[in-house]
PADOKE-733159 format. One record per residue (C-alpha): x negated, y negated, z. Coordinates in steps of 0.2 Angstrom, whole numbers, padded with zeros to 4 digits, always signed. Example, Ala and Ser with C-alpha at 12.3 -4.5 7.8 and 13.67 -1.06 7.14 Angstrom:
BEGIN
-0062+0022+0039 -0068+0005+0036 
END
This chain:
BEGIN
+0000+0000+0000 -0006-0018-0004 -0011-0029+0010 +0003-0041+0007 -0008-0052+0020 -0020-0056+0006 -0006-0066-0004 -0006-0084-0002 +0009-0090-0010 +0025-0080-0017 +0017-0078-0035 +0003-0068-0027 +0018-0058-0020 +0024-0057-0037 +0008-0050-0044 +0005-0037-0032 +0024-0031-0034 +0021-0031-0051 +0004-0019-0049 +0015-0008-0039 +0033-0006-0047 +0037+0002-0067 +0038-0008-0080 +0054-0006-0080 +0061-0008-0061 +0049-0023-0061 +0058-0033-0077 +0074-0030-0070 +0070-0041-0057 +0060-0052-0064 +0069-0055-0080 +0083-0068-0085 +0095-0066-0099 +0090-0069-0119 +0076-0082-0121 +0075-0085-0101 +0077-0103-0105 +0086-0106-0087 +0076-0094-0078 +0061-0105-0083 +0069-0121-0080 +0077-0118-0064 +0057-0118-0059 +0053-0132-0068 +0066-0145-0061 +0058-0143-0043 +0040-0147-0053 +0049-0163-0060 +0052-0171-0042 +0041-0180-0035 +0039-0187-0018 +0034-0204-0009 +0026-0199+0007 +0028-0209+0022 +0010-0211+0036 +0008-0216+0052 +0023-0202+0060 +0019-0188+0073 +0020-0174+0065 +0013-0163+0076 +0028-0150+0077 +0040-0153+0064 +0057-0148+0069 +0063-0136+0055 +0081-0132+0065 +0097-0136+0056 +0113-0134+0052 +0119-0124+0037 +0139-0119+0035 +0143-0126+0051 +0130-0116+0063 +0113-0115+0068 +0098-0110+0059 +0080-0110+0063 +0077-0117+0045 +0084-0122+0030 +0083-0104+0022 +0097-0092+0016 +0094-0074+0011 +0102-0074-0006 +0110-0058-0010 +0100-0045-0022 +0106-0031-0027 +0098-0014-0031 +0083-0017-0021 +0082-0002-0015 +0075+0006-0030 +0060-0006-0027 +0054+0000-0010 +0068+0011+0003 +0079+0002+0013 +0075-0016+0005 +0090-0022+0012 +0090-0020+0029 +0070-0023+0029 +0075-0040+0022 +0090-0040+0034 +0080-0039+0050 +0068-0052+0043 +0081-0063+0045 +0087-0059+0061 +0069-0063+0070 +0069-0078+0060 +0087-0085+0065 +0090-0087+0048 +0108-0083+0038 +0107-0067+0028 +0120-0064+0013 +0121-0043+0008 +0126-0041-0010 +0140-0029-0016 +0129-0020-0026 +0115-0017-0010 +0109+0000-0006 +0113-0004+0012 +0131-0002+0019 +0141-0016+0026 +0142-0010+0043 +0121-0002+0043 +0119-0021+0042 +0130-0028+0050 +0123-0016+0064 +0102-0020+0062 +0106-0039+0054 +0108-0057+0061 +0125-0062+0068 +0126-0075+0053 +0127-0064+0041 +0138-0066+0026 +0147-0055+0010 +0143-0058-0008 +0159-0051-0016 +0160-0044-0034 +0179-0048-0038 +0182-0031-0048 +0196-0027-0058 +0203-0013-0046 +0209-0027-0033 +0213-0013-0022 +0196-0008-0020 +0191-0025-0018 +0203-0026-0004 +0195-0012+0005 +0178-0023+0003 +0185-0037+0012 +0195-0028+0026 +0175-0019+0027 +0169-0035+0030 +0182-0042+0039 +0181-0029+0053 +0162-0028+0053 +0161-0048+0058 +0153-0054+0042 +0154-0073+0045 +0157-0079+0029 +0164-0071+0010 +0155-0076-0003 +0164-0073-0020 +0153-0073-0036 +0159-0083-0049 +0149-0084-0062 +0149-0067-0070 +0165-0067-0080 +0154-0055-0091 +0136-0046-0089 +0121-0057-0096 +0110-0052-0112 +0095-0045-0101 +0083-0041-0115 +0070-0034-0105 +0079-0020-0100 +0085-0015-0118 +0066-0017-0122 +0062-0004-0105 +0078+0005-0108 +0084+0000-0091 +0099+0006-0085 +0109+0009-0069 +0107+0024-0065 +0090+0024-0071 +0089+0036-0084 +0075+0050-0083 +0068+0050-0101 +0051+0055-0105 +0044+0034-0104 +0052+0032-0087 +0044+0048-0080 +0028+0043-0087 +0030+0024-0081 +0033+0034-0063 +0017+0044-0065 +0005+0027-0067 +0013+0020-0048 +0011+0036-0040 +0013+0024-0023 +0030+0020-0027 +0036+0035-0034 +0026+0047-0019 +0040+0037-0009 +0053+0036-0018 +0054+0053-0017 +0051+0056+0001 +0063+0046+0003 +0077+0057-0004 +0077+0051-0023 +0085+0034-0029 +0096+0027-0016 +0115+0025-0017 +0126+0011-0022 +0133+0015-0004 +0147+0000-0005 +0156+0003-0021 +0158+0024-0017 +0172+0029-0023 +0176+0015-0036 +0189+0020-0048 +0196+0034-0035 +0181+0046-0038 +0170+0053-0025 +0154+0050-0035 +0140+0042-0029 +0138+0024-0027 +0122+0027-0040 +0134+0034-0051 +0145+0020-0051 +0136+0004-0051 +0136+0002-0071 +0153+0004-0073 +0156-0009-0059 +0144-0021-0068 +0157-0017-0082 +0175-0018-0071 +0170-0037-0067 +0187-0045-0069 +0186-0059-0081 +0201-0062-0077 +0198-0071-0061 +0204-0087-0060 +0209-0102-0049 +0225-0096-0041 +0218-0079-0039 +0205-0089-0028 +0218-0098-0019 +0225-0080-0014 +0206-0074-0008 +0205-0092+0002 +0220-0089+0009 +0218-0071+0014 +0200-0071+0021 +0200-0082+0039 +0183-0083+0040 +0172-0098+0029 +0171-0093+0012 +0157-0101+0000 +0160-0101-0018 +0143-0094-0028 +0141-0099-0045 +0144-0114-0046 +0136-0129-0059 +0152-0143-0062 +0156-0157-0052 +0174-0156-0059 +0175-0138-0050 +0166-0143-0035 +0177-0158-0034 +0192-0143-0035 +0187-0131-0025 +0183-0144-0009 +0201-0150-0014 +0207-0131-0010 +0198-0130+0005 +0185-0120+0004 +0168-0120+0015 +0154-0121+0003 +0148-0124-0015 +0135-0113-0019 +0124-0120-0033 +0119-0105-0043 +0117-0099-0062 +0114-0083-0055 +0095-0084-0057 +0094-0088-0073 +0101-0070-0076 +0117-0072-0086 +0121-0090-0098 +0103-0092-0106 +0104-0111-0108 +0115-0116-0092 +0108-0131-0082 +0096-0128-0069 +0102-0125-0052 +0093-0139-0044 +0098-0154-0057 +0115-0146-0057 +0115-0147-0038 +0111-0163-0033 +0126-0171-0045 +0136-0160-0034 +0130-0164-0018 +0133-0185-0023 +0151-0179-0028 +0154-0166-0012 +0141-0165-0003 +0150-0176+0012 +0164-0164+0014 +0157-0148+0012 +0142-0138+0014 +0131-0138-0001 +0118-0123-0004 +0109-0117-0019 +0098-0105-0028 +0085-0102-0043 +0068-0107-0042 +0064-0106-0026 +0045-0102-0025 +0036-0114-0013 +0042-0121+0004 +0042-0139-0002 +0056-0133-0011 +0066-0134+0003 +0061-0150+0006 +0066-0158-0009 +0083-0149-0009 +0086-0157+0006 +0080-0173+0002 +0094-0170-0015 +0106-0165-0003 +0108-0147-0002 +0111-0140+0015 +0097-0126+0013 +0091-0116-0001 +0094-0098-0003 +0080-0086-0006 +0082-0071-0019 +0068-0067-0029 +0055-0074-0016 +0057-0060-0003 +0061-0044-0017 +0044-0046-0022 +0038-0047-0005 +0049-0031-0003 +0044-0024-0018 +0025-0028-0015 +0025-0022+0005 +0042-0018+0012 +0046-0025+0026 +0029-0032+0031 +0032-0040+0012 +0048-0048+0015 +0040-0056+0030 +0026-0064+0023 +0036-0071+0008 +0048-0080+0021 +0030-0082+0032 +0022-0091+0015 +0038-0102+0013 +0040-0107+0031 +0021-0114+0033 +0024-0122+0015 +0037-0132+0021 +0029-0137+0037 +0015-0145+0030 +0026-0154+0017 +0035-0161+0032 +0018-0164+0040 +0011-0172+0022 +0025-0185+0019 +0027-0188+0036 +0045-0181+0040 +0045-0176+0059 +0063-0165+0057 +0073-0158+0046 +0086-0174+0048 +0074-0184+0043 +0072-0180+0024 +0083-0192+0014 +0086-0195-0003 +0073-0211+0000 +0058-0198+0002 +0059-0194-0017 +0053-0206-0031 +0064-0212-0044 +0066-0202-0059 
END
């Protein structure tokens, strides 16, 4: 196993997950949809701000405490939900879940997790919310919710930005599927990372889909399954729909997915909790605005009546910083710890969220903001 230690920032994580994982598991997390024009550019829009650092402040322990959603955290970090990670190192999910429970930080599970609602719900931090894939069988989606309804998840958070599956070129190039097929490439792929595949299978094989068993009223595996649930996504789904979902879940509910003004404007209007900026990672519209610039409009429209999150390019800790300093509540951390996971397991995952937090502390330290209140929109230069 690689000494995640030796990795100084998240795109050291990102090599040493790549020297360890196939081709083909590695693309599938890596990779964005056709061109992977967003997935480049929700990166570049946090390289295009720029910040005017203030002197002369104490920042001898910056205060990275805040609140996201209405409750604590111990930084301006979200777990965002990633599924299949499993197939990258076993029990990814609740190795990343119980990162986030020493650190204080929310922690979202993904529909398609290889870790069951109630496993993290059991070994994850109390803020701790559900990603919801609205599926076509509604019954079965019922279940989910009640499942996370009774298991004290804090928050649903209903996807919406996958009316259909992206192009994901990569994997046709790698032949990717879900299952992962067993052709002669892939077991050939497997034999040149003996590390991973040595565990894999000592671990029982590929893990299960556990939260979608029994889809579709069959008794198959979750593994089985998850395709055809990456199929049943209900294009369908539609604003009144998502006034029923608000007014049947009593918890918060966040929407995810989301990159208008005019919808954020509409979705505060129906009362939900939070906007959560997203184009899903660059994953699904090639070509969709990135998360960041898409995010601060919202957060001038919104952002004074409702929490305000976002994802995609998060890579460095002053990130976060100038997030904030836009307006977002915190950012929400996907691909950063997978290949922390990916490159070390759970030592991986929390040295990704380690590189991020010391980032963002000396940011605060370099521009002279003594807490997490103090970044304003003032800190950043005009564009």
């Amino acid at each position: 196993m690689a000494d995640v230690t030796r990795a100084y920032s998240i795109a050291d994580l990102r090599r040493l997950a790549e020297r360890r994982l196939p081709r083909a598991i590695f693309d599938f997390f890596d990779g964005g949809a056709e061109d992977e024009v967003t997935l480049r550019d929700n990166r570049a829009a946090f390289e295009r701000v720029r910040i005017v650092p203030r002197v002369l402040a104490d920042v001898r322990a910056p205060d990275l405490a805040c609140e996201i959603l209405g409750g604590p955290s111990k930084m301006p970090f979200v777990i965002a939900p990633t599924g299949a990670i499993g197939i990258a190192w076993p029990g990814a999910d609740l190795a990343i879940a119980r990162t986030a429970r020493a650190l204080g930080i929310p922690y979202t599970l993904s529909t398609n997790a290889t870790a069951s609602i109630e496993d993290v719900a059991r070994e994850g931090p109390d803020r701790r919310w559900f990603q919801l894939y609205v599926l076509r069988d509604r019954a079965f989606v019922e279940k989910l919710i009640a499942r996370a309804e009774a298991a004290g998840y804090e928050a649903l958070v209903p996807t919406v930005d996958l009316a259909t599956g992206g192009k994901r070129e990569r994997d046709f190039r790698n032949g990717f599927t879900i299952p992962p097929s067993l052709k002669l490439r892939h077991v050939l792929a497997g034999a040149l990372r003996p590390a991973w595949a040595w565990q894999i299978l000592m671990n029982g094989g590929l893990p299960d889909f556990v939260n979608v068993r029994g889809y579709g009223g069959t008794d198959a595996r979750g593994l089985k399954l998850a395709s055809s649930v990456g199929r049943d996504i209900d294009p369908g789904f539609c604003w009144d729909d998502l006034a029923r979902l608000r007014e049947r879940w009593k918890g918060k509910l966040v929407v995810k997915g989301v990159s208008s003004v005019n919808d954020a404007e509409r979705l505060v209007s129906m009362g939900v909790d939070g906007v959560w900026v997203s184009n899903h990672g660059g994953r699904q519209l090639d070509g969709a605005i990135a998360s960041l610039d898409a995010m601060a409009s919202i957060a001038r429209a919104v952002g004074t009546r409702t929490a305000v999150l976002m994802d995609g390019g998060v890579r460095r800790g002053i990130d976060a910083l100038k997030a904030r300093a836009l307006g977002a509540q915190a950012v929400a951390v996907g691909r950063a710890t997978l290949y922390g996971v990916g490159a070390g397991g759970e030592a991986g995952a929390r040295h990704a969220l380690a590189i991020l937090t010391s980032e963002l502390v000396r940011a605060m330290q370099l521009s002279g903001m003594r807490s997490i209140g103090e970044i304003t929109p003032d800190l950043l230069a005009r564009r």
